[in-house]
N, C-alpha and C positions, 0 to 999 in steps of 0.2 A: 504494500500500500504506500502510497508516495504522500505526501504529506499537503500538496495543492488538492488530493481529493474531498469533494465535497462531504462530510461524514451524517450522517441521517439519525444516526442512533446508536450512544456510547455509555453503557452502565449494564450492573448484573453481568459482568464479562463478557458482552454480548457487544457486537463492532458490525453495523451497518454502516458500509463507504459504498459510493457510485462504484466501484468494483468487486468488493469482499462482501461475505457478511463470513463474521464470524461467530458462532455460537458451540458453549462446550467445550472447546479443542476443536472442534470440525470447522472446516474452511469450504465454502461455495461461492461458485462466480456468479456473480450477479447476471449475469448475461445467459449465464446455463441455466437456472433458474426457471421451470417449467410453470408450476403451481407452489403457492405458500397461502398458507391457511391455518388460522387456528382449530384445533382438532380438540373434541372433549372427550374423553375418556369412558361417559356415563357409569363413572364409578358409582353414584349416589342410586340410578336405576339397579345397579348389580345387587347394592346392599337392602333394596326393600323387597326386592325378588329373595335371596338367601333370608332378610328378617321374616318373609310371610312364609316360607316353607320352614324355619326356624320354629316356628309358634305352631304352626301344622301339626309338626310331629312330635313338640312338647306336648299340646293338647292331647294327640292320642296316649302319647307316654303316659300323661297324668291320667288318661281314663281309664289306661288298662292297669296300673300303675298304683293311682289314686296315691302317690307320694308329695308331699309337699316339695321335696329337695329334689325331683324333676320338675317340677314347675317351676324353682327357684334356678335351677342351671340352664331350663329353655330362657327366662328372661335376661339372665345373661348374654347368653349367646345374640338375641333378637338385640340386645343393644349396640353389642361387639360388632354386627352388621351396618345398622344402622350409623354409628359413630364412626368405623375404622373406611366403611366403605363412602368415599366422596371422589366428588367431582375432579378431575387433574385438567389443566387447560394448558396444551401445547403447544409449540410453533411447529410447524407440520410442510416441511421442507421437498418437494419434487423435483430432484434433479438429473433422476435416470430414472429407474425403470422403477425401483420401489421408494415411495415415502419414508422420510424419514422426521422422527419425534424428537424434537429437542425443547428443552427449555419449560420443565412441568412448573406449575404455578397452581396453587387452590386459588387462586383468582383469575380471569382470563385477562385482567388491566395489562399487564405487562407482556403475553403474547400479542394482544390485540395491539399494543404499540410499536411491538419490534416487524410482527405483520405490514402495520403500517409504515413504515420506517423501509423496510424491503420493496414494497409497492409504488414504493415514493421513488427509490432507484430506478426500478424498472421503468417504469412512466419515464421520468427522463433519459434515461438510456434510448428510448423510444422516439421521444422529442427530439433527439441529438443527430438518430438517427436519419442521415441523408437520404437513402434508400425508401425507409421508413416517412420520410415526410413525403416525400415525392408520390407515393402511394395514396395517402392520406388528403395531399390535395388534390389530386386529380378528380375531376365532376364531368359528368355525362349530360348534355341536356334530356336526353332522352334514356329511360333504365335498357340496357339488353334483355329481350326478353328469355324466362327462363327456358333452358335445356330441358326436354323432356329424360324423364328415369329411363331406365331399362322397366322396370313393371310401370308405369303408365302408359307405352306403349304397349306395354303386352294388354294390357286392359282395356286398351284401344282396338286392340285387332279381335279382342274376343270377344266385344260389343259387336265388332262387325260380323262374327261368325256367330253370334247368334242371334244377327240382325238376318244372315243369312245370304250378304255380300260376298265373304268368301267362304272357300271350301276349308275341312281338318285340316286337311295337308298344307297348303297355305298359310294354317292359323300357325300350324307346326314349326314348319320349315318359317316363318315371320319370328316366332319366337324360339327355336335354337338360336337363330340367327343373331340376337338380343341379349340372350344371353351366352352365347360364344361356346356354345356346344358343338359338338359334331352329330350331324343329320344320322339319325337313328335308323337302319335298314328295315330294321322287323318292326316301325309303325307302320300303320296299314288305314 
């Protein structure tokens, strides 16, 4: 990182420059940079699913049971859930093929900032971009109009064959054609 870059967001050991970001120890180019997003963990979902099966099978315990110190260790437990399992909010980083989690936080203030802080790069990486402007301003007075698919043509020719325009074979040989098959010998 050179020191004329513009830095976006520097704390929590976390380094967003118009070229790096860094977070963790892990280093990504801002320009390889696919998708970033904060990612929730739905830890607090995990722990009411584990507390209501928790208290399920305390109740049975207690009926078949009828012990007070099973009903006293499911409430335990229903807490241990409840309490230990919560929400984790990450910066959630795509820069090949699989996602990666950095930067857990019980609050998501601080991913939703360094998120923003990345996004802020990328935009003007964008902006700066020459290629990318050129793109960007070019205006059409008139839109081209849309390409048809390979299946709206097929749906096209099979309105006609059962408009009764044309024949199977036609509809056939219209749609291998479409989809890039080779003509079937034993259709008939």
């Amino acid at each position: 990182m050179t020191r004329e870059e513009n830095i976006y967001f520097e704390e929590h050991g976390v380094t967003v420059t118009a070229s790096r970001v860094v977070i963790a120890g892990q280093h990504f180019v801002v320009r390889n940079i696919a998708s970033v997003h904060v990612h929730n963990n739905g830890g607090r979902a995990i722990g009411i699913v584990y507390a209501v099966i928790c208290l399920l099978i305390t109740f049975f315990c207690w009926m078949l049971f009828e012990s007070l110190e099973v009903a006293c260790i499911g409430a335990i437990l229903v807490f241990c859930c409840l309490y230990f399992c919560r929400d984790s909010f990450f910066v959630q980083i795509r820069s090949g093929m699989l996602p990666v989690n950095l930067l857990g936080s019980a609050s998501p203030s601080l991913p939703e900032r360094v998120v923003e802080a990345i996004n802020s790069a990328l935009l003007d990486i964008d902006a700066s971009d020459p290629a990318h402007a050129d793109a960007t301003n070019l205006t059409s007075s008139e839109p081209e109009p849309p390409i048809p698919s390979p299946a709206d043509e097929i749906l096209k020719y099979k309105k006609l064959l059962d408009a009764g325009a044309i024949s199977q074979e036609e509809y056939d040989q219209k749609k291998d054609q479409l989809l890039a098959l080779p003509a079937d010998p034993m259709r008939s």
